[in-house]
CHARMM-style PDB file with segment names, atoms N, HN, CA, C and O in Angstrom:
ATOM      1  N   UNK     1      -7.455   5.735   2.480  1.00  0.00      PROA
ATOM      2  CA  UNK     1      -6.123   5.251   2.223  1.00  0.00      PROA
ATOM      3  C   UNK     1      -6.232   3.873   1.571  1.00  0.00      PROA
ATOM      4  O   UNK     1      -7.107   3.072   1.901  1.00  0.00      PROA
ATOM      5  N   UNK     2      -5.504   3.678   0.830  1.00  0.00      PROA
ATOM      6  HN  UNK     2      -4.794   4.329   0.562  1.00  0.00      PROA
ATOM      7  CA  UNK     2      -5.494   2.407  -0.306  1.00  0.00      PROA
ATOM      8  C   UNK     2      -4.073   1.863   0.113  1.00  0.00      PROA
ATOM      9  O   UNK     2      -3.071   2.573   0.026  1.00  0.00      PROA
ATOM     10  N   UNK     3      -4.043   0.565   0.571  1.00  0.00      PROA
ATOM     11  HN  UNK     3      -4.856  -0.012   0.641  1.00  0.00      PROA
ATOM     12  CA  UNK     3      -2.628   0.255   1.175  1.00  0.00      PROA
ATOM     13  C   UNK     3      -2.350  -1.546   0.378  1.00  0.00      PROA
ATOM     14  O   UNK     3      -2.984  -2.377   1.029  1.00  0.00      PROA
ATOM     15  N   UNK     4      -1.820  -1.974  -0.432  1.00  0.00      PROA
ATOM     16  HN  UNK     4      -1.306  -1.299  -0.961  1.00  0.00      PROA
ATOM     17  CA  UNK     4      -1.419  -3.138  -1.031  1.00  0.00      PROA
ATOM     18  C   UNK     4      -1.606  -4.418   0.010  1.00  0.00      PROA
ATOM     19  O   UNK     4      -0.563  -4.833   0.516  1.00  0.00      PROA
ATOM     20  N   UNK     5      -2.553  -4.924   0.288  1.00  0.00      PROA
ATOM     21  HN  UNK     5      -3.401  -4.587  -0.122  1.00  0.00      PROA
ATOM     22  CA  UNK     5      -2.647  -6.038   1.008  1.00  0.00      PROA
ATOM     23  C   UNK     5      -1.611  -7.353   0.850  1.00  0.00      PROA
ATOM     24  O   UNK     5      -1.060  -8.038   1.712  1.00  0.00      PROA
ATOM     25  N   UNK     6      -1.580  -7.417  -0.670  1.00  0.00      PROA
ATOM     26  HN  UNK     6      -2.028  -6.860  -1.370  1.00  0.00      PROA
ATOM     27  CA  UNK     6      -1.106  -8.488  -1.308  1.00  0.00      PROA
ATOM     28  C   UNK     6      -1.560  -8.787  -2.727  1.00  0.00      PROA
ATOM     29  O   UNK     6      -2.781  -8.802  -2.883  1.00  0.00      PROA
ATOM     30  N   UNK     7      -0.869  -9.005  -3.693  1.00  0.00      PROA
ATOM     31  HN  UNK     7       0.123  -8.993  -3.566  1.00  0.00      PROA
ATOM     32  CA  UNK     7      -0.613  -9.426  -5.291  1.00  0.00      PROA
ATOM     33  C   UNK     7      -1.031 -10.874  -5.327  1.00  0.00      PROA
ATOM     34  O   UNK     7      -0.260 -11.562  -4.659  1.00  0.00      PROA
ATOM     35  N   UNK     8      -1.779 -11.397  -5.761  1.00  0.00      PROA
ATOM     36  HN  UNK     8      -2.406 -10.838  -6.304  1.00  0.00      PROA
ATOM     37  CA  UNK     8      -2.657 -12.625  -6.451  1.00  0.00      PROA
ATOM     38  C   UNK     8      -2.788 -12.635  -7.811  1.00  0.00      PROA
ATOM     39  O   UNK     8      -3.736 -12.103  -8.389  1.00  0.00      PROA
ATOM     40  N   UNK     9      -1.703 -13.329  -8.471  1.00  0.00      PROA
ATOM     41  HN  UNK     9      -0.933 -13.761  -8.001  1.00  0.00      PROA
ATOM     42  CA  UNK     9      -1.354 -13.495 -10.194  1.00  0.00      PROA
ATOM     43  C   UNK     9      -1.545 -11.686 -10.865  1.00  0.00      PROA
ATOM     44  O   UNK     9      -0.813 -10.697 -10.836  1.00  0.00      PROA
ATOM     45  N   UNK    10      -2.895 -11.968 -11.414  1.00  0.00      PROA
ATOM     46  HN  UNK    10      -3.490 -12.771 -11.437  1.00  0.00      PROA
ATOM     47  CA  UNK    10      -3.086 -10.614 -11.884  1.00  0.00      PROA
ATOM     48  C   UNK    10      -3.660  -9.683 -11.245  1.00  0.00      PROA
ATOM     49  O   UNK    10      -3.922  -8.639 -11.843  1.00  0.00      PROA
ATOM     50  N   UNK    11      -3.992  -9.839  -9.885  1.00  0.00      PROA
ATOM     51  HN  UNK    11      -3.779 -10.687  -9.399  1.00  0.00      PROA
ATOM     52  CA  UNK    11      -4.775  -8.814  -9.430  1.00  0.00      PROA
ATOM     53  C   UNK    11      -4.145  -8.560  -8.033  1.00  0.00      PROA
ATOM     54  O   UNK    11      -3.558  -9.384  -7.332  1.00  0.00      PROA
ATOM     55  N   UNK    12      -4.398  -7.190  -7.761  1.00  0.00      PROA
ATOM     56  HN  UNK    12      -4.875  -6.520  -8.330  1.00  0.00      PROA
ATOM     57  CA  UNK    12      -3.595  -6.333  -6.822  1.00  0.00      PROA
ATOM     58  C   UNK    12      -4.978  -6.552  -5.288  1.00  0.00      PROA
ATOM     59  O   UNK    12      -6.111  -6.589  -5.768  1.00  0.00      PROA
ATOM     60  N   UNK    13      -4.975  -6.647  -4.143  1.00  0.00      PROA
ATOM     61  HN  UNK    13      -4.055  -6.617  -3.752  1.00  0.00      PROA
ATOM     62  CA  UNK    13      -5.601  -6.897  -3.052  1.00  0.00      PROA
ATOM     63  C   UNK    13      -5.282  -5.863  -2.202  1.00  0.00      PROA
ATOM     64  O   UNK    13      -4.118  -5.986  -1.823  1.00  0.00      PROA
ATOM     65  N   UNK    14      -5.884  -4.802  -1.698  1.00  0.00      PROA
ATOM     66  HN  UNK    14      -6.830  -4.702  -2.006  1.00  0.00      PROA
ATOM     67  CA  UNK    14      -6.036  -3.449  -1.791  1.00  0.00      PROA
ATOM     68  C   UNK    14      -7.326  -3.650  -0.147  1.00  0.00      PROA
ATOM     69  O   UNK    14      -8.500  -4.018  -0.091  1.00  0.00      PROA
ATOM     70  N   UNK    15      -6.318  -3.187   0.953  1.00  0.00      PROA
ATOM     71  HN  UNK    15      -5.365  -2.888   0.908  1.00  0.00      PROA
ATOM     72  CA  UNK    15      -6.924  -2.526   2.574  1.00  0.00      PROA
ATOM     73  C   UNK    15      -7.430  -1.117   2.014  1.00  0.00      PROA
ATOM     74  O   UNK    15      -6.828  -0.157   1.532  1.00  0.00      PROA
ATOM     75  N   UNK    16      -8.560  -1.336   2.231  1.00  0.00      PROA
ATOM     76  HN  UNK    16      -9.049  -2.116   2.622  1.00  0.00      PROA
ATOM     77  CA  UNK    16      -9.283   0.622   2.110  1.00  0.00      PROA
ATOM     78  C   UNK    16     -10.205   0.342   3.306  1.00  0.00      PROA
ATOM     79  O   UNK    16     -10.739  -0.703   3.678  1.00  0.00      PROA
ATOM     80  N   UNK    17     -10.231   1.632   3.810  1.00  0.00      PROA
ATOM     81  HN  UNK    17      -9.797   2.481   3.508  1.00  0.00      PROA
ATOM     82  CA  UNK    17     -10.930   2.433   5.131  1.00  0.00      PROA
ATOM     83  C   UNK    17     -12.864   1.467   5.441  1.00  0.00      PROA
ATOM     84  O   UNK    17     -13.596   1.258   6.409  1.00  0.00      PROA
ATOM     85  N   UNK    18     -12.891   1.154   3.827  1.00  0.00      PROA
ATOM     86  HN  UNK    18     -12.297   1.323   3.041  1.00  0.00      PROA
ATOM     87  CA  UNK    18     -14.284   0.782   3.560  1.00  0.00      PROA
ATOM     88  C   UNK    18     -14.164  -1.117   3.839  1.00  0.00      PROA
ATOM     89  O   UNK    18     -15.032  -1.852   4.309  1.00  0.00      PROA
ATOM     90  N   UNK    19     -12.652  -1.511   3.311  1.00  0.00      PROA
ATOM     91  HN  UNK    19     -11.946  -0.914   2.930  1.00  0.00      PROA
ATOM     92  CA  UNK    19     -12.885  -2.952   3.935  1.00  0.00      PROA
ATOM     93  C   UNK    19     -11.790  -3.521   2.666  1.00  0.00      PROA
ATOM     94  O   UNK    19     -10.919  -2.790   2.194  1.00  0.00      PROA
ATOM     95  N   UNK    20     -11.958  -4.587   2.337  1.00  0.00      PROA
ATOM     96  HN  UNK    20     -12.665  -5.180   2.721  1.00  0.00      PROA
ATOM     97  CA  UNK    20     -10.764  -5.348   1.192  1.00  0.00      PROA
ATOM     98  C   UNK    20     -11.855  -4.742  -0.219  1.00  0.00      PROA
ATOM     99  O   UNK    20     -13.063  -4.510  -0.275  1.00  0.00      PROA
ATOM    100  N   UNK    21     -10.710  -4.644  -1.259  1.00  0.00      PROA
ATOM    101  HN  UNK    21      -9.729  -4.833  -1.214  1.00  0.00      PROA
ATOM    102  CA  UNK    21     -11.433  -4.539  -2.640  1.00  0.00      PROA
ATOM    103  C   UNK    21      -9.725  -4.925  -3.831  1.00  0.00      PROA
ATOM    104  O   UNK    21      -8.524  -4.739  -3.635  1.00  0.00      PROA
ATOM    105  N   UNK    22     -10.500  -5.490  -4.961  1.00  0.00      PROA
ATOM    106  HN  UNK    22     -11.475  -5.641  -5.120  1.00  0.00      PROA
ATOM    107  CA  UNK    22      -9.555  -5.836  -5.792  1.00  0.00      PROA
ATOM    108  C   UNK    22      -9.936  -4.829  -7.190  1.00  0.00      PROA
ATOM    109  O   UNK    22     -10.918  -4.519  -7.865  1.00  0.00      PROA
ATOM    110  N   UNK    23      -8.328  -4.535  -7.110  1.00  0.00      PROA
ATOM    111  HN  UNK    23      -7.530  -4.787  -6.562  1.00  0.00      PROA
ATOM    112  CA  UNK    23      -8.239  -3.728  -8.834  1.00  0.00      PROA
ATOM    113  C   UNK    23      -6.909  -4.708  -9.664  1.00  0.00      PROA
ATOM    114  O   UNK    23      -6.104  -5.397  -9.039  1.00  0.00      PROA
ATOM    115  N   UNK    24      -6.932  -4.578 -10.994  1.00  0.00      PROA
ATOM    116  HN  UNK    24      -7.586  -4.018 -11.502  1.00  0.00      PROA
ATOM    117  CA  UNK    24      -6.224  -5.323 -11.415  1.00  0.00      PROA
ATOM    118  C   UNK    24      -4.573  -4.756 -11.834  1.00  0.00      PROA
ATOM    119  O   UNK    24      -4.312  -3.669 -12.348  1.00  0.00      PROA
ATOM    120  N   UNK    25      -3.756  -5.655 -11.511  1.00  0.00      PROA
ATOM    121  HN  UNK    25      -3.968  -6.538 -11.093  1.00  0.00      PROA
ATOM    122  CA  UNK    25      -2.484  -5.053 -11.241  1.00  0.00      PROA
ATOM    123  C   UNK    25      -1.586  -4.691 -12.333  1.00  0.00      PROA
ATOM    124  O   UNK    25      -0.357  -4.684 -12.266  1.00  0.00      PROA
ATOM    125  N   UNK    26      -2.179  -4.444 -13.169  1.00  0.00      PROA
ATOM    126  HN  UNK    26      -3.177  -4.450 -13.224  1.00  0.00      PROA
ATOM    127  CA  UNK    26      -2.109  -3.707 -14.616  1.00  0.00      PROA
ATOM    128  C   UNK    26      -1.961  -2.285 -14.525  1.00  0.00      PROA
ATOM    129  O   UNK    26      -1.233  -1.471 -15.093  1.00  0.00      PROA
ATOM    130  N   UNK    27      -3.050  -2.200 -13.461  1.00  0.00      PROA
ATOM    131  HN  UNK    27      -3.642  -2.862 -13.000  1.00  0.00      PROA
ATOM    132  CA  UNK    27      -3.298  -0.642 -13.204  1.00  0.00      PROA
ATOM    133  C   UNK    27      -2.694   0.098 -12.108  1.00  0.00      PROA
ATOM    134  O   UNK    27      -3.322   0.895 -11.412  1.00  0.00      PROA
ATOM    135  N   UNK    28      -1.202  -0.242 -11.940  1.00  0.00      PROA
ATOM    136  HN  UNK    28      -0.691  -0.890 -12.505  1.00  0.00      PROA
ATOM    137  CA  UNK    28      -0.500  -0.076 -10.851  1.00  0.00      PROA
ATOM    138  C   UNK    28       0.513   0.149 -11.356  1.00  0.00      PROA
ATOM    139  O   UNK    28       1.083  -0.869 -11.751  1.00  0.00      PROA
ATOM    140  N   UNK    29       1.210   1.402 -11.599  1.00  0.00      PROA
ATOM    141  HN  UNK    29       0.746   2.229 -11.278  1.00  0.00      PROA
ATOM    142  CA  UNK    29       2.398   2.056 -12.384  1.00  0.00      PROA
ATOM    143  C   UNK    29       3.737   1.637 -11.381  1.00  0.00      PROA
ATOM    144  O   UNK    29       3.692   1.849 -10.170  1.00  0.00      PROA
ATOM    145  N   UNK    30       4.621   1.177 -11.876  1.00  0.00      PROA
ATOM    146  HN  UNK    30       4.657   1.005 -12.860  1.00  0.00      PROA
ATOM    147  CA  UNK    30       5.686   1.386 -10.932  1.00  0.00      PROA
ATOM    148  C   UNK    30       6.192   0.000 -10.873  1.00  0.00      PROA
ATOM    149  O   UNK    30       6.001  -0.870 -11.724  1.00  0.00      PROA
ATOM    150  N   UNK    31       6.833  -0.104  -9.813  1.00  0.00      PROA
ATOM    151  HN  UNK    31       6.988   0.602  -9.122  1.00  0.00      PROA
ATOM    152  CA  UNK    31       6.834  -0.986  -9.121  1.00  0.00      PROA
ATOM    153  C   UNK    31       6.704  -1.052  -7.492  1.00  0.00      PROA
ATOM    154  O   UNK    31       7.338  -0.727  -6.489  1.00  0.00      PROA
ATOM    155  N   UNK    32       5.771  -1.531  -7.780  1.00  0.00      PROA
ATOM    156  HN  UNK    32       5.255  -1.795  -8.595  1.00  0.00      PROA
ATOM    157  CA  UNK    32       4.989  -1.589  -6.194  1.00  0.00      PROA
ATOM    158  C   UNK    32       4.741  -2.962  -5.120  1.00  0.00      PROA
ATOM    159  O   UNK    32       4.774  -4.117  -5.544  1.00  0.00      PROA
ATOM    160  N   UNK    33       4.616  -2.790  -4.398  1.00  0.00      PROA
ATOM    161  HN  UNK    33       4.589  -1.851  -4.052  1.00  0.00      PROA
ATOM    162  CA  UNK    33       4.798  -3.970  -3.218  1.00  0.00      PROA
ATOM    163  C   UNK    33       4.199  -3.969  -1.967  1.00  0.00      PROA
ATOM    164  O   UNK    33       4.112  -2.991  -1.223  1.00  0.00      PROA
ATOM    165  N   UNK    34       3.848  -4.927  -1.785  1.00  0.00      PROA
ATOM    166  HN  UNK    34       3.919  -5.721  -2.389  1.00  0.00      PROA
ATOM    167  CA  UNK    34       2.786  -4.863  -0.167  1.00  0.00      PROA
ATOM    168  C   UNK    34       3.244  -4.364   0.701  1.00  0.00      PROA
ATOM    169  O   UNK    34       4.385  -4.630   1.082  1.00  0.00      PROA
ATOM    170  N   UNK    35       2.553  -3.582   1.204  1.00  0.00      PROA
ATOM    171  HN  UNK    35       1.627  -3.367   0.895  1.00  0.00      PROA
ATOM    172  CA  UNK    35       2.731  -2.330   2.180  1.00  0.00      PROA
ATOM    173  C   UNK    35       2.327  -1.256   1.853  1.00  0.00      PROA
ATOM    174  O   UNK    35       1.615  -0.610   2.622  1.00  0.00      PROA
ATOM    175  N   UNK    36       2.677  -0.789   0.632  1.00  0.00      PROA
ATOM    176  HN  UNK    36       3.255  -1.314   0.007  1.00  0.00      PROA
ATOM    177  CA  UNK    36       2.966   0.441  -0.104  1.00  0.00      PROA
ATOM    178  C   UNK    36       1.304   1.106  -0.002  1.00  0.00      PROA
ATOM    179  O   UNK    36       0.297   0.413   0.141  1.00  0.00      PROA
ATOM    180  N   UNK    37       1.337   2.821  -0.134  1.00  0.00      PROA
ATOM    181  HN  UNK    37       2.156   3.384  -0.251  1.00  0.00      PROA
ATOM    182  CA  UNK    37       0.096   3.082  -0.089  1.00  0.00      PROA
ATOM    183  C   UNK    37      -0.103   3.748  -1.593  1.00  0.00      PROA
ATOM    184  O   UNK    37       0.885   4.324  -2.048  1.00  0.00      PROA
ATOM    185  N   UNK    38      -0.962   3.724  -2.168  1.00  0.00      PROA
ATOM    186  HN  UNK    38      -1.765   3.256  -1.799  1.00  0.00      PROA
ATOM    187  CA  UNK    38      -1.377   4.266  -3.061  1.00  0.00      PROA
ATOM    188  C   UNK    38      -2.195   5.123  -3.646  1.00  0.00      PROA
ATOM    189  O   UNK    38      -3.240   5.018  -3.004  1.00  0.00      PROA
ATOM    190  N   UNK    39      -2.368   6.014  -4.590  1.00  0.00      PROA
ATOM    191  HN  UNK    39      -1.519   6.099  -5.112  1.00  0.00      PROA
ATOM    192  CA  UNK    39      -2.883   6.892  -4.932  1.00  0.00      PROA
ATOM    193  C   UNK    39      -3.325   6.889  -6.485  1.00  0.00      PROA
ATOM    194  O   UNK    39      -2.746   6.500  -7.499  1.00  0.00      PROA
ATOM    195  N   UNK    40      -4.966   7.658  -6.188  1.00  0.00      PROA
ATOM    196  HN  UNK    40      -5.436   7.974  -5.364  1.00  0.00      PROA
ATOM    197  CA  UNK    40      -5.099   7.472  -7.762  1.00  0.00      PROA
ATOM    198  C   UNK    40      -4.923   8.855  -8.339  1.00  0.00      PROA
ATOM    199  O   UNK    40      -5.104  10.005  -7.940  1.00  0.00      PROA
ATOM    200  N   UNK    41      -4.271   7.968 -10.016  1.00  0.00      PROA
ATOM    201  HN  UNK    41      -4.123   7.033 -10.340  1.00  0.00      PROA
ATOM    202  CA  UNK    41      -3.927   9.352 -10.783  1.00  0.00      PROA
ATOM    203  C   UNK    41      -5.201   9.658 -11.492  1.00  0.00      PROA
ATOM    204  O   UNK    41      -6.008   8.773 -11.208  1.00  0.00      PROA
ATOM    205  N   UNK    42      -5.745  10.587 -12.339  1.00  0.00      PROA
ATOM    206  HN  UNK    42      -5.090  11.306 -12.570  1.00  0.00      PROA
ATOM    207  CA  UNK    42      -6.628  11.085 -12.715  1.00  0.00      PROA
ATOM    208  C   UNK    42      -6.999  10.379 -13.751  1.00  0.00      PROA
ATOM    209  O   UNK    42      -8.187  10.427 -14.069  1.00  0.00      PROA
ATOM    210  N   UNK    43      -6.104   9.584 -14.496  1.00  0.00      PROA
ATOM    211  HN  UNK    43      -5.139   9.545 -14.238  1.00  0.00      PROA
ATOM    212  CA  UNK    43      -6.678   8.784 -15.574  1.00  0.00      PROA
ATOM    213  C   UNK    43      -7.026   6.991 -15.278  1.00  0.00      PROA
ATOM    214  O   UNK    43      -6.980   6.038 -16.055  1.00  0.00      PROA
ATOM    215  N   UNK    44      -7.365   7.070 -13.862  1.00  0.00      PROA
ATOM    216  HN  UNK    44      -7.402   7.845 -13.230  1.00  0.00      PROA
ATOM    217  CA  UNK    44      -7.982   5.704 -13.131  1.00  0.00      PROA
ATOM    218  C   UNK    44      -6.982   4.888 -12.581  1.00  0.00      PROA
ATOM    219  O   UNK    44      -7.350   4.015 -11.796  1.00  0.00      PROA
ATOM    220  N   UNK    45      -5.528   5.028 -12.896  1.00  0.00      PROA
ATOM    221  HN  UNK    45      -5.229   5.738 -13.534  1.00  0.00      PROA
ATOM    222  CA  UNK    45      -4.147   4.574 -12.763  1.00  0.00      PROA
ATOM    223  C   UNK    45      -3.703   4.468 -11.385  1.00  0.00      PROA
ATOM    224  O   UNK    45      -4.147   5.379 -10.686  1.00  0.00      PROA
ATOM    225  N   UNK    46      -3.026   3.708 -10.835  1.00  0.00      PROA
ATOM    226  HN  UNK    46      -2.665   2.968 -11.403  1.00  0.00      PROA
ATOM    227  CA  UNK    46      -2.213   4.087  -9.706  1.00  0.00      PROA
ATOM    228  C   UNK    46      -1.199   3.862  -9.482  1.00  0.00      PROA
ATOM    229  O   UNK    46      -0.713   2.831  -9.947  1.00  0.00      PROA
ATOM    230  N   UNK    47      -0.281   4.889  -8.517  1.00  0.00      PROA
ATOM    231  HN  UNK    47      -0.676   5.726  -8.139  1.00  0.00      PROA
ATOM    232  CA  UNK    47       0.987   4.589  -8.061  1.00  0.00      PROA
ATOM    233  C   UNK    47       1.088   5.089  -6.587  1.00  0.00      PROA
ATOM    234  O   UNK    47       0.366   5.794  -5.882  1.00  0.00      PROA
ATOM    235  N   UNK    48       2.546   4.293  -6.365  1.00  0.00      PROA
ATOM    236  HN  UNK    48       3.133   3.721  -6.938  1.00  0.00      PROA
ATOM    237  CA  UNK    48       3.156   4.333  -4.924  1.00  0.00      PROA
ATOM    238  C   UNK    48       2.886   5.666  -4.645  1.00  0.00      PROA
ATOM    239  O   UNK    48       2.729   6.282  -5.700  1.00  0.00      PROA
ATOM    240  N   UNK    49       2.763   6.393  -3.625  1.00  0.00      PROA
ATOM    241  HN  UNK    49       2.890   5.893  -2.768  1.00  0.00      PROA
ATOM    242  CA  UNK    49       2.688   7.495  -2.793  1.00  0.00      PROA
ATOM    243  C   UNK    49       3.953   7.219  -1.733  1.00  0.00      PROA
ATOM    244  O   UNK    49       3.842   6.468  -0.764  1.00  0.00      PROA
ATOM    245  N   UNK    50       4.968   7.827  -2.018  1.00  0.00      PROA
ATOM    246  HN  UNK    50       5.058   8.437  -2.805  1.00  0.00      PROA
ATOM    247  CA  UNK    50       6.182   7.204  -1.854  1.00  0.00      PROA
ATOM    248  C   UNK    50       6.573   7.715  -0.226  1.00  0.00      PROA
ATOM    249  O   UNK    50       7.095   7.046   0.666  1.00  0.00      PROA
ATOM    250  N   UNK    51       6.085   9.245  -0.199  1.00  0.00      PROA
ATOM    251  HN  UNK    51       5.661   9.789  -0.923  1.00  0.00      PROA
ATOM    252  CA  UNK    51       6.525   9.598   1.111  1.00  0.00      PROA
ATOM    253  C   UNK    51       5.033   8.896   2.011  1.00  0.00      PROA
ATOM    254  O   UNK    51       5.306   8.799   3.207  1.00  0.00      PROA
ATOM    255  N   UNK    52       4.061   8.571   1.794  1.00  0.00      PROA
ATOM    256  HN  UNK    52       3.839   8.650   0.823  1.00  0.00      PROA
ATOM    257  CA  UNK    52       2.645   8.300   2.621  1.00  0.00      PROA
ATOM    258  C   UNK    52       3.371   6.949   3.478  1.00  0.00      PROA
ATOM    259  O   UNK    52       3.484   6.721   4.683  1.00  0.00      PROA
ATOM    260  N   UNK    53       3.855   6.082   2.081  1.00  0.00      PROA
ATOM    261  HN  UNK    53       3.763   6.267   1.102  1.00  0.00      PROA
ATOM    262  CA  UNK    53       4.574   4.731   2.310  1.00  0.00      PROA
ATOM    263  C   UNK    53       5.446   4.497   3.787  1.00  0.00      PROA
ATOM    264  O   UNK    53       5.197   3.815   4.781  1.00  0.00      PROA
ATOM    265  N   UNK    54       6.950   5.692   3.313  1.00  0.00      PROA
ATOM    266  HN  UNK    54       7.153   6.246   2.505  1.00  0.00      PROA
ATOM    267  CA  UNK    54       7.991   5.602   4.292  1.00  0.00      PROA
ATOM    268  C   UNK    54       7.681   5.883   5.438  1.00  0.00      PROA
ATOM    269  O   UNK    54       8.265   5.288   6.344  1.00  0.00      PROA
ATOM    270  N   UNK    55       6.558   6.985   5.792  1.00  0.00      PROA
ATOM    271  HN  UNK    55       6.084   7.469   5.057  1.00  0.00      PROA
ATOM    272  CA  UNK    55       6.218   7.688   6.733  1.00  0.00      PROA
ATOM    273  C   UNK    55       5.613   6.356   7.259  1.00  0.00      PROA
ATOM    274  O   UNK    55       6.023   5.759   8.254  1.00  0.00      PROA
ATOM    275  N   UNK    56       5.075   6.154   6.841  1.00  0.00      PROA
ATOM    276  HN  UNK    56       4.742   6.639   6.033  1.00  0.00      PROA
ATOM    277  CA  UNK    56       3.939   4.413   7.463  1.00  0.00      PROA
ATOM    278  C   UNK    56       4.582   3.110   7.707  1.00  0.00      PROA
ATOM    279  O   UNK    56       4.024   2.205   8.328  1.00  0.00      PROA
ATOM    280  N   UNK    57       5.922   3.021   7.141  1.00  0.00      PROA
ATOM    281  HN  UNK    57       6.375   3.756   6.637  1.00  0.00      PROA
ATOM    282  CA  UNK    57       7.222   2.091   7.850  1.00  0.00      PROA
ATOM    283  C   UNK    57       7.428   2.753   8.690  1.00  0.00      PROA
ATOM    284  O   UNK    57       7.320   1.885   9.557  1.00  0.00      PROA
ATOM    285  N   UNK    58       7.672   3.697   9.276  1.00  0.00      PROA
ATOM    286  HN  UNK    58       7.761   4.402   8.572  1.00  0.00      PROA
ATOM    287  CA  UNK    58       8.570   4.414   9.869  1.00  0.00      PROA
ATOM    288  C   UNK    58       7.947   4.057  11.242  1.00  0.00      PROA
ATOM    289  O   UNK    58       8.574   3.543  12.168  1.00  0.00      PROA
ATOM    290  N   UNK    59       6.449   4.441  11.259  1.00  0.00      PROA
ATOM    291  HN  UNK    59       5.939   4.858  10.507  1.00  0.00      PROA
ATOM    292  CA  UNK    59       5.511   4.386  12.432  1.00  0.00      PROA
ATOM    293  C   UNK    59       5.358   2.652  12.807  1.00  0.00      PROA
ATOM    294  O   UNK    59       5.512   2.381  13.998  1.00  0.00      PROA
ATOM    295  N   UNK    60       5.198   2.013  12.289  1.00  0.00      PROA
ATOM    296  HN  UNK    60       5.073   2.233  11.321  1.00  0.00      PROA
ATOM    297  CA  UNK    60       5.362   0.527  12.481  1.00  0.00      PROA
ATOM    298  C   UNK    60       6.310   0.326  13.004  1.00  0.00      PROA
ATOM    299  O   UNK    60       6.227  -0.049  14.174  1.00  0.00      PROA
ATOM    300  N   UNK    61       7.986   0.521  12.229  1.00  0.00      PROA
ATOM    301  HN  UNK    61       8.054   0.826  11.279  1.00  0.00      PROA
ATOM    302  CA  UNK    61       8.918   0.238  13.068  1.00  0.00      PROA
ATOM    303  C   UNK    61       9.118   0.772  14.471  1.00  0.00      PROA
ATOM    304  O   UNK    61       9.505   0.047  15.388  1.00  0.00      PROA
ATOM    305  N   UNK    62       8.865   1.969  14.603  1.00  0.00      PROA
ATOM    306  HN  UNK    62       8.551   2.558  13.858  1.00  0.00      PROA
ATOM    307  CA  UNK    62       9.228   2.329  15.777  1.00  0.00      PROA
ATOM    308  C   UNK    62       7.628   2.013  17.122  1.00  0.00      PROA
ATOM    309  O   UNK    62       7.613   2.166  18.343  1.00  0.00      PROA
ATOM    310  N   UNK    63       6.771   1.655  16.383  1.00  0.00      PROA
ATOM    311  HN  UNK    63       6.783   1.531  15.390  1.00  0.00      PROA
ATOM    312  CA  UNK    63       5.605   0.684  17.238  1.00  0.00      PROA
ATOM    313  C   UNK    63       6.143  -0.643  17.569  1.00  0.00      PROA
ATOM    314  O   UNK    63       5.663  -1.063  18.622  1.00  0.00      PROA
ATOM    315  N   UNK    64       7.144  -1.590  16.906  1.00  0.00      PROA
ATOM    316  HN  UNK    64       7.533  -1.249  16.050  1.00  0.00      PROA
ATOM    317  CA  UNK    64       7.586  -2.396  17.231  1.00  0.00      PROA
ATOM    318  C   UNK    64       8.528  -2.437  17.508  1.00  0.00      PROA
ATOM    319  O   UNK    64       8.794  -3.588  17.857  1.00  0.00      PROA
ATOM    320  N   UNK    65       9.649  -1.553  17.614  1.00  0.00      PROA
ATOM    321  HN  UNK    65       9.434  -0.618  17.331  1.00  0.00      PROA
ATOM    322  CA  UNK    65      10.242  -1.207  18.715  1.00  0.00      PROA
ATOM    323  C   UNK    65      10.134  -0.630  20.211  1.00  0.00      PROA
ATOM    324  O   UNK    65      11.006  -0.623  21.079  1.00  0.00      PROA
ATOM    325  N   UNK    66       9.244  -0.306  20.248  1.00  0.00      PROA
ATOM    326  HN  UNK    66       8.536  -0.312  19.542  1.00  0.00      PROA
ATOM    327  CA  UNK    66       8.155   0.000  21.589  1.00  0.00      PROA
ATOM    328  C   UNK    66       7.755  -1.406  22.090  1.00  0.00      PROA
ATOM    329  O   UNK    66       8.135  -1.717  23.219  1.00  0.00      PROA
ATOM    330  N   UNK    67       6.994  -2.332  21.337  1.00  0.00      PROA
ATOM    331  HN  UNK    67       6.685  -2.080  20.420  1.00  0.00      PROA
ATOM    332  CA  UNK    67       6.681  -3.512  21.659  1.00  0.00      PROA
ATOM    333  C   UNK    67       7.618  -4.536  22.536  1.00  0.00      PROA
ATOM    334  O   UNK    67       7.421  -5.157  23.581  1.00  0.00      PROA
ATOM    335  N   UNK    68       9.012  -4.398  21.400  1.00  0.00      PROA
ATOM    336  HN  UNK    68       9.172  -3.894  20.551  1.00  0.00      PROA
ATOM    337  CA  UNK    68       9.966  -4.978  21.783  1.00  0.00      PROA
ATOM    338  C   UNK    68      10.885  -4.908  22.621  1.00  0.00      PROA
ATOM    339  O   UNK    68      11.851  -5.654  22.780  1.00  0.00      PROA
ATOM    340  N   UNK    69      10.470  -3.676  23.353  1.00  0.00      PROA
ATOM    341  HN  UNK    69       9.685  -3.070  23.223  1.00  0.00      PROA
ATOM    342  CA  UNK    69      11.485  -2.782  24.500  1.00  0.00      PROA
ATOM    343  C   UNK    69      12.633  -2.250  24.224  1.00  0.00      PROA
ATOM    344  O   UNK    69      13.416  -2.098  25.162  1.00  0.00      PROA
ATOM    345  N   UNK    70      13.027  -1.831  22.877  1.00  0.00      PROA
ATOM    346  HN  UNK    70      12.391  -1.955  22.115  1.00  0.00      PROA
ATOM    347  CA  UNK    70      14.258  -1.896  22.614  1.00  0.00      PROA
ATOM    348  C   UNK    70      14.461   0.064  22.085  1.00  0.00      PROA
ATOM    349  OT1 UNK    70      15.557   0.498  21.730  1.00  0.00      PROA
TER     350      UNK     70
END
């Protein structure tokens, strides 16, 4: 899983399973934003994986709503 750590000028900062790695944010179709998980397209490209994303807010929020007792 490739998950947007955080955007640094031109380059995209990228959580993978293997540890931090940087690709440049050129190569990121869309508009995309930290959190978001991503996927590569076949021509080296990437974009949002839109349902991987919501599904992965979804579980956070309701982990911190657990947290929060609410």
């Amino acid at each position: 899983m490739w998950i947007i750590d955080r955007f640094e000028e031109t380059i995209a900062v990228i959580e993978t399973d293997d540890g931090m790695t940087e690709i440049p944010r050129s190569q990121i179709l869309g508009d995309a934003r930290e959190g978001d998980i991503l996927r590569q397209n076949p021509d080296g490209s990437y974009q949002t994986d839109t349902a991987a994303t919501q599904a992965r807010r979804e579980k956070l929020a309701a982990r911190t709503r657990r947290l929060m007792g609410k």
